[in-house]
N, C-alpha and C positions, 0 to 999 in steps of 0.2 A: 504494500500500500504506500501511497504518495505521503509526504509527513506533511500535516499539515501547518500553517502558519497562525499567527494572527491577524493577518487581514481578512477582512471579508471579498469573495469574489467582485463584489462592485466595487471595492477597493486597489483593486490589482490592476496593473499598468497594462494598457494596449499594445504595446511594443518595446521590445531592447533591439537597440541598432549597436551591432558592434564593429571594432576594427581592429587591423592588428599595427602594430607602430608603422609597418612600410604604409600604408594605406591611409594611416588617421587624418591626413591633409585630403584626401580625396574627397573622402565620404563629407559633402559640406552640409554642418550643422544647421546652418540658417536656410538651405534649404528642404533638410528635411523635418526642421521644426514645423515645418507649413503645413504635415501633411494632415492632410481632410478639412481643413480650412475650409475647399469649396465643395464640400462631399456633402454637408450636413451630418457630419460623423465626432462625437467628440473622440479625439487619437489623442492619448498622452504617452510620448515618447523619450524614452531615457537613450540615451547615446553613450556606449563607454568604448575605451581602447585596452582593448588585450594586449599581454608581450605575448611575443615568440617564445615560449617557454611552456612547456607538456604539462610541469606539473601545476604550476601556478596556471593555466586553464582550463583542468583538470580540475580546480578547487570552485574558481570565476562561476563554468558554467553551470556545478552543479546549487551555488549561493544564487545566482541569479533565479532559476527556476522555483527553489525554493522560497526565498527570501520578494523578487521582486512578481514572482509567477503571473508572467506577462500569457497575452496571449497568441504573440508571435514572437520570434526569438530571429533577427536577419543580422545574418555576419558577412561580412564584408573585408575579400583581400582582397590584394594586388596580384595581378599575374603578368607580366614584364612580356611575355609572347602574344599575350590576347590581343585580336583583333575585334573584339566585339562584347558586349557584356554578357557573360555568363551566366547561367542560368545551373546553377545544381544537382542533379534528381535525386543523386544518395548520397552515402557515405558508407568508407569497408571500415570493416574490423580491425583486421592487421594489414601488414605491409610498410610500418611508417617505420623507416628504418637509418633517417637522414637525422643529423643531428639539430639542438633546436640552440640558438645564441649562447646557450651557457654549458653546450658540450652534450646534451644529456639527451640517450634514444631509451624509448619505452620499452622494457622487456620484452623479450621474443616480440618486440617493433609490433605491439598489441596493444587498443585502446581502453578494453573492458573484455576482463579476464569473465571467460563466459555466455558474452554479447554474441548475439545473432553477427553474422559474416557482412551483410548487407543490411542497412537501414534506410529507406526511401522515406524521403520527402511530400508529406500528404496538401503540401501547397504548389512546390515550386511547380512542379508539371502541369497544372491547372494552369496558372499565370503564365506561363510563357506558352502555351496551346495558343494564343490572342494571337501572335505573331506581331505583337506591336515593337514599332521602333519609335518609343518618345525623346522628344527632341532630335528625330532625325537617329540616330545613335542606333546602332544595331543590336539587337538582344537574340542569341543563340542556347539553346540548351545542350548540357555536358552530363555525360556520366565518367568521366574521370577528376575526379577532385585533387589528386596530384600526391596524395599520400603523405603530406608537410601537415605543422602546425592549423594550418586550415580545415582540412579533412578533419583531422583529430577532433579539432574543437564543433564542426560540424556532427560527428559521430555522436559527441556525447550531448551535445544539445537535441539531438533529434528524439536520443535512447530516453533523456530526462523528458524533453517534453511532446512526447508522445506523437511525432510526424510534427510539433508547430513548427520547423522551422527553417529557414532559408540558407545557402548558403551562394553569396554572387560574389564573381571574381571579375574585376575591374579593370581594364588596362590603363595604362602609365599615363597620368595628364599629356596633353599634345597641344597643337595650336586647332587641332578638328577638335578635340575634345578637354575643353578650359573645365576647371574646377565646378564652376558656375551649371555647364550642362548636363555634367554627370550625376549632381545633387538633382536635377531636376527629373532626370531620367530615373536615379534611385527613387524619390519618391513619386512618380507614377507606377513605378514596378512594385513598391511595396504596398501603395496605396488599393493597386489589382488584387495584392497577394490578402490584405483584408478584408476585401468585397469577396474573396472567393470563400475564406472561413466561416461567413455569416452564412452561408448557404446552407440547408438541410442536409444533404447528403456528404458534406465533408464532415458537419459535426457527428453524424452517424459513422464515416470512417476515422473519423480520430478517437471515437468511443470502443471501436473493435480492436483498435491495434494500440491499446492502452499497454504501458510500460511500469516501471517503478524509479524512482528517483533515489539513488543512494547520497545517504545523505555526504557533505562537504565536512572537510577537517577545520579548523577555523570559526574565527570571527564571523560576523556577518557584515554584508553588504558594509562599505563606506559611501563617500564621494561617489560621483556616480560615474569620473574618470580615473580611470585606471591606468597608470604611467608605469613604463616597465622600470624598476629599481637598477 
């Protein structure tokens, strides 16, 4: 069983937007502070930055679920080769066998001793089916998530929060692609991935492929940015 907190469900936050240090200039907060603005939807959105580091997001994702238990969870890297925004569909088990800024690879390069081999995402395939390109900006769907700190953290967001959650990979600012349009493109992408949960039939599939949340070592939640030490 999920542990519960004390917030009340209508207490608990709409979305955590995260990033990882390569990325945190990208993802721009002003513009996705905006989102559902003109939706008619109240969205309250926290925004943090992960480090590069397995164990300390290993701790992140499982406080976040618990402590801020949003109802989408979108993480956000950099992918240096993308030509388009990437769209997620799962996240593997093992494989993650590269080291993360402080040296350190996951035992038998394994995320959750245990865990299903495969976790799919009960949003992102829904949202990117649209085939939208907002702001012009191209949006592709991936089943390789690259087996790095991203996957990882994707893996156990998905495991905790039972399919909520996204994982998109961003390419490098450019002069096609300013800071400014990517934020705008992020929150019409997330803004879909919303409208798509409210639906009957996803909240029927996020009830059958219900999960458990182990709990985190640690404190709870701070600041709601998170700066690699």
């Amino acid at each position: 069983m999920r542990r519960q907190s004390a917030q009340s469900p209508s207490s608990r936050c709409t979305a955590v937007v995260t990033t990882g240090t390569e990325a945190a200039l990208i993802a721009d907060k002003q513009e996705l502070s905006r989102l559902g603005l003109n939706s008619g939807m109240e969205v309250e959105l926290r925004i943090l930055q992960l480090p590069v580091d397995y164990r300390e997001v290993k701790q992140r994702v499982t406080r976040i679920w618990e402590d801020l238990q949003p109802q989408l969870a979108v993480h956000v890297g950099l992918d240096a080769s993308a030509k388009a925004i990437l769209l997620e569909r799962r996240a593997k088990n093992h494989g993650y066998r590269d080291a993360d800024v402080r040296g350190f690879r996951p035992a038998r390069g394994e995320c959750l001793p245990g865990g299903p081999e495969v976790v799919a995402s009960g949003v992102t395939a829904r949202a990117a089916s649209k085939r939208a390109a907002p702001e012009g900006v191209a949006v592709a769907v991936s089943g390789d998530a690259g087996r790095y700190v991203c996957e990882y953290t994707y893996y156990l967001s998905l495991h905790h929060g039972n399919g909520r959650a996204a994982l998109i990979h961003v390419p490098p600012l450019s002069h096609w692609l300013p800071a400014s349009v990517l934020g705008k493109a992020l929150q019409v992408i997330i803004q879909d991935m919303l409208e798509e949960m409210r639906k009957p039939e996803l909240k029927a599939w996020f009830a059958e492929n219900s999960t458990s949340v182990i709990p985190a070592q640690g404190g709870q939640l701070g600041d709601c940015l998170f700066r690699e030490n």
